[in-house]
C-alpha positions in Angstrom: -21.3 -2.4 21.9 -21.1 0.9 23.7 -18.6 3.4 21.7 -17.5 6.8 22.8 -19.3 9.3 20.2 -16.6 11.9 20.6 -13.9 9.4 19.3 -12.3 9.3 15.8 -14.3 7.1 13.5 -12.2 4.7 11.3 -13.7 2.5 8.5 -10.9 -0.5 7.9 -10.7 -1.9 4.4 -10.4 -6.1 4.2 -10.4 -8.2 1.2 -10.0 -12.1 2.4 -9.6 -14.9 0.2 -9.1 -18.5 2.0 -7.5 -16.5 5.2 -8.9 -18.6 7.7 -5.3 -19.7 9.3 -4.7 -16.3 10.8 -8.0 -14.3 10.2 -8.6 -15.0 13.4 -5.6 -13.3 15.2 -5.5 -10.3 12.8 -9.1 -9.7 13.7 -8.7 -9.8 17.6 -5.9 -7.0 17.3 -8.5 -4.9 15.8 -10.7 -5.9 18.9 -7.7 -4.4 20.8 -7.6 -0.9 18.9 -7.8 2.1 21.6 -8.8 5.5 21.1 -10.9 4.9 18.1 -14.4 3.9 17.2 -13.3 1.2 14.5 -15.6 0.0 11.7 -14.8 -2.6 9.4 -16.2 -3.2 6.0 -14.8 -6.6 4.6 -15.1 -7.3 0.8 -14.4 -11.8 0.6 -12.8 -12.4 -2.5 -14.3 -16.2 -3.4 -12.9 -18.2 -0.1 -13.0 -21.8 -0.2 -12.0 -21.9 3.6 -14.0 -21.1 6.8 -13.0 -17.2 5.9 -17.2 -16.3 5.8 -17.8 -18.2 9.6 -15.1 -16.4 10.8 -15.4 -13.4 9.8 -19.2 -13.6 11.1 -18.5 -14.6 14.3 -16.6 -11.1 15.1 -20.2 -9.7 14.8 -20.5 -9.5 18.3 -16.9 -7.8 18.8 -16.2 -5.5 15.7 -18.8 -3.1 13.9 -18.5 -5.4 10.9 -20.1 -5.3 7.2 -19.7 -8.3 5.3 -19.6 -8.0 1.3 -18.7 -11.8 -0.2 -18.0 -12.1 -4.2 -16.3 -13.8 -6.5 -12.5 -14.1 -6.9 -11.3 -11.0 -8.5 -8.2 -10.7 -7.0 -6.5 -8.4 -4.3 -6.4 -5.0 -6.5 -10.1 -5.4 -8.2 -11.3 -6.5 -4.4 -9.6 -3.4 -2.8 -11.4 -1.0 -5.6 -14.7 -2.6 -4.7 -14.2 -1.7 -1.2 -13.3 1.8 -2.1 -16.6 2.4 -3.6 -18.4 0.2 -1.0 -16.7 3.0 1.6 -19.0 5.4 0.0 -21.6 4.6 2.5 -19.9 4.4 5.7 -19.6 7.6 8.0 -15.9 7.9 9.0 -13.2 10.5 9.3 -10.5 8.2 8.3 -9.8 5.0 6.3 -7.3 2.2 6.7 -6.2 -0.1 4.8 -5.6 -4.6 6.4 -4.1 -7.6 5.3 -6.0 -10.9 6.8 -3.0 -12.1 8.0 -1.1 -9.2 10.1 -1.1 -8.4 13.7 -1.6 -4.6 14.7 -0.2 -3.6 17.6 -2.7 -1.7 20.1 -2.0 2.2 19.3 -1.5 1.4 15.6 -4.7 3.4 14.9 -4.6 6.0 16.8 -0.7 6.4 16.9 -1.3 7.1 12.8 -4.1 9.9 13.3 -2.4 12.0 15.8 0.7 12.2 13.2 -1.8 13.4 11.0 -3.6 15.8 12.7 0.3 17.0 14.0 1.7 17.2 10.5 -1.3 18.3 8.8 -0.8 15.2 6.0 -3.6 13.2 4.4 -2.4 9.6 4.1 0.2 8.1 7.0 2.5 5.0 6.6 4.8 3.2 8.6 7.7 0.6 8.8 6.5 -2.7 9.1 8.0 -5.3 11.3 8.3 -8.8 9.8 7.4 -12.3 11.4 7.3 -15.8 10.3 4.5 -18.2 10.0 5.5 -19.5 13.4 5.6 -15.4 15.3 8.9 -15.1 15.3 10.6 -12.2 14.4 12.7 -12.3 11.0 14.9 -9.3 9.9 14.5 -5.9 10.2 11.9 -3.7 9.5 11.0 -2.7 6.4 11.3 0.1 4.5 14.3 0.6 5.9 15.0 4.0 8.3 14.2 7.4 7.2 13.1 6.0 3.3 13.0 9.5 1.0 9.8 9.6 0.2 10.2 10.8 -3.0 8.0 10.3 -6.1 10.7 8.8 -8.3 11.2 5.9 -5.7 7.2 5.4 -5.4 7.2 4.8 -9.2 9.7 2.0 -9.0 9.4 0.5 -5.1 6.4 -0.5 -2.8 8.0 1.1 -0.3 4.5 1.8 1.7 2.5 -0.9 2.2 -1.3 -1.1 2.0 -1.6 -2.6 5.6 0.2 0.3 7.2 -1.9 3.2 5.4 -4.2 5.3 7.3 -5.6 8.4 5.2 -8.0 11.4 5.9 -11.7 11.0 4.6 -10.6 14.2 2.4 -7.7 12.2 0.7 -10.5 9.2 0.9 -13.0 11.8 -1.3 -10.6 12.4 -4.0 -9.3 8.5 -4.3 -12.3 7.5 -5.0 -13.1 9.3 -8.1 -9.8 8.5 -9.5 -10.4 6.1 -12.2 -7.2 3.4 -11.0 -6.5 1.1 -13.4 -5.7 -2.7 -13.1 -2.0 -2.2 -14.4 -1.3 -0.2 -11.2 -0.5 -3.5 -10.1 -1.2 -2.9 -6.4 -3.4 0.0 -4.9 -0.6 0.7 -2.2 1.3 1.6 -5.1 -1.5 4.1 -6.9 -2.1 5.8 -3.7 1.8 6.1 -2.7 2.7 7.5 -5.9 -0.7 10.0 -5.8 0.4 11.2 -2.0 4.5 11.5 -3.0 2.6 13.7 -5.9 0.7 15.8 -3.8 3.0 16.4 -0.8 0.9 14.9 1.8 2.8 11.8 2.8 4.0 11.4 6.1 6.0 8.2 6.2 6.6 7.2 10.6 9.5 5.6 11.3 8.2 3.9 14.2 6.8 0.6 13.9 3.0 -0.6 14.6 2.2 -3.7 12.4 3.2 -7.0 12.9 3.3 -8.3 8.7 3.5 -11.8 8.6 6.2 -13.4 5.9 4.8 -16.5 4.3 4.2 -18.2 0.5 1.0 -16.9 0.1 1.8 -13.3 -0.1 0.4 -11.0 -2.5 3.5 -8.6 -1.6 6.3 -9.5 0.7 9.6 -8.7 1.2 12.9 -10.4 -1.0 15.8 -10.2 0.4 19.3 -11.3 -1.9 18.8 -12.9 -5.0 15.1 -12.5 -5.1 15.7 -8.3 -4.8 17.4 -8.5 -7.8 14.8 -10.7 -9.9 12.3 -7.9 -9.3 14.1 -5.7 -11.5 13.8 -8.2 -14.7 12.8 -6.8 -17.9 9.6 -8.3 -17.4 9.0 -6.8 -13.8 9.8 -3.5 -15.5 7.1 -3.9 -18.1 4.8 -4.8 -16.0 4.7 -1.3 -14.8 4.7 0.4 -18.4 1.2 0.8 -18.6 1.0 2.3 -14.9 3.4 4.4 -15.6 2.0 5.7 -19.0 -1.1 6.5 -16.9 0.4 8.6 -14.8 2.2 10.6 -17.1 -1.3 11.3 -19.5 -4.0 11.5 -16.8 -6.7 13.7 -17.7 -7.9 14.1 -14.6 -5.0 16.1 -12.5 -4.2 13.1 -10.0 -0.3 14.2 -9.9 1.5 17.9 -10.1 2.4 18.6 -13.5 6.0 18.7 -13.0 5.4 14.8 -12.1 3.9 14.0 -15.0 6.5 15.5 -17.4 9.0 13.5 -15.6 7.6 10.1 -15.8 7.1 11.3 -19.7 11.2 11.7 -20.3 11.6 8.2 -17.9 9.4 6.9 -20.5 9.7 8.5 -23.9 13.0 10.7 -24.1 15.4 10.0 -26.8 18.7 9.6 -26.9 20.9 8.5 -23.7 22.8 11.2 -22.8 19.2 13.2 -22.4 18.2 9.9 -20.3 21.2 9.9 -17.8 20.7 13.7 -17.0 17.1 13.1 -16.4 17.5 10.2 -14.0 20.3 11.9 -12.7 18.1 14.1 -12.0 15.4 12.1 -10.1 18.0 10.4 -7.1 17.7 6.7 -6.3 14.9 4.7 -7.7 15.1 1.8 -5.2 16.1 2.2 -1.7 19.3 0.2 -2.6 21.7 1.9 -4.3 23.1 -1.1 -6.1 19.4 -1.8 -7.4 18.5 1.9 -8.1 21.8 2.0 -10.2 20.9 -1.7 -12.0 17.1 -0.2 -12.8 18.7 3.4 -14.2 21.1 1.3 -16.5 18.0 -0.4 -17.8 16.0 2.7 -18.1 19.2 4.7 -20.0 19.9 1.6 -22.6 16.7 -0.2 -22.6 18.4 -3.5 -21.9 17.3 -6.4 -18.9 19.4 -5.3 -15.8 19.2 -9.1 -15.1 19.3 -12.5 -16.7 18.4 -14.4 -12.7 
């Protein structure tokens, strides 16, 4: 497999688990990545499937490592392959789902925003498809998303699959001690890049993300945005946010941390409507930023769905 030495070396980090339906196609668009020399280090979380013999028989096409384990699930998978990617010589890393489709300049399209806004960690808009490859809605976030920190600590507005970061940013991730209740790592690193000013969010889209039942993360539309904001789906996130907001290690600025202190621990509720006042929307929809600030100010479910 002859590679041009003067190209941009990417390491792309897979956890699989029983993604044999459309491992297949996801792997062949990274076959059809240009302007990079691709590696791929893949972390298999306990498939019962064919995942293993398919994944092996890409030998011959990818620059592929193979790591196989027992099911841990998607976040503990993704931290193993954050250490693993200690090994690998790369300038950048990237994030994939087993079931997505990237289009052919996704790769490259990502590092030359970098290099032209001097950011650490890209992200895109993601276009969604159906089981069948048909196209269904919009893509998502939607257009020119503020990429504030606020929003990152209350919307997965950047999905893993579309993150492409520095080896720099890669350097510092990995000696961040992430805990499980961060719920997703797209979430950790979004809310650590908002922190540090080094997001660049593209409004283009490369990456096809395929909508099905299996998801780990998709996108709701209707009724199932607003069950996301349930007292339990806010609790879920207490202990992430708690981490946040006492880190000893200076992952966020400061002024971040003191903020998700008040969203957390500040008495009374006049005090609590000037500070989220203060912080702009929470969710990219203004009805559910407004429903999720009611709950934050009187501590009450924003919905009984």
């Amino acid at each position: 497999m002859s590679v041009d030495s003067t190209l941009p070396k990417v390491l792309v980090l897979l956890s699989t688990h029983n993604g044999s339906r459309w491992l297949d196609e996801f792997l062949e668009s990274l076959v059809s990545q240009i302007g990079v020399d691709l590696s791929i280090i893949v972390r298999d979380d306990g498939s019962g499937d064919d995942t293993l013999n398919i994944l092996r028989s890409f030998r011959g096409k990818l620059k592929i490592e193979i790591v196989s384990g027992k099911n841990i699930g998607s976040f503990e998978s993704y931290l193993e392959l954050i250490k693993c990617a200690s090994n690998f010589d790369f300038d950048y890393f990237s994030f994939a789902d087993q079931d997505d489709v990237w289009h052919t300049k996704k790769t490259i399209t990502a590092i030359e925003r970098l290099l032209d806004t001097q950011k650490q960690v890209y992200g895109s808009r993601r276009i969604p498809f159906s089981e069948e490859g048909k196209r269904v809605g919009k893509p998502y976030p939607k257009k020119n998303v503020v990429t504030s920190f606020s929003l990152s600590l209350f919307e997965n507005f950047l999905p893993a699959c579309a993150i492409v970061g520095t080896r720099d940013f890669y350097l510092w991730l990995r000696n961040i001690p992430i805990p499980g209740s961060m719920l997703y790592i797209d979430m950790a690193i979004c809310s650590l890049a908002c922190s540090a000013n080094t997001l660049y969010m593209d409004q283009d889209s490369f990456i096809d993300y395929r909508i099905h039942s299996s998801n780990t993360v998709g996108i709701n539309r209707g009724l199932g945005k607003i069950r996301r904001l349930r007292i339990k789906s806010y609790h879920s996130r207490i202990d992430a946010l708690t981490w946040l907001a006492e880190n000893q290690y200076n992952q966020i600025a400061i002024n971040d941390a003191l903020l998700v202190k008040k969203i957390l621990y500040q008495k009374g509720i006049f005090k609590r409507i000037k500070i989220l006042r203060s912080c702009g929307d929470i969710r990219q929809s203004k009805l559910e930023s407004f429903l999720l600030k009611t709950h934050l100010i009187f501590r009450v479910p924003v919905s009984t769905v």
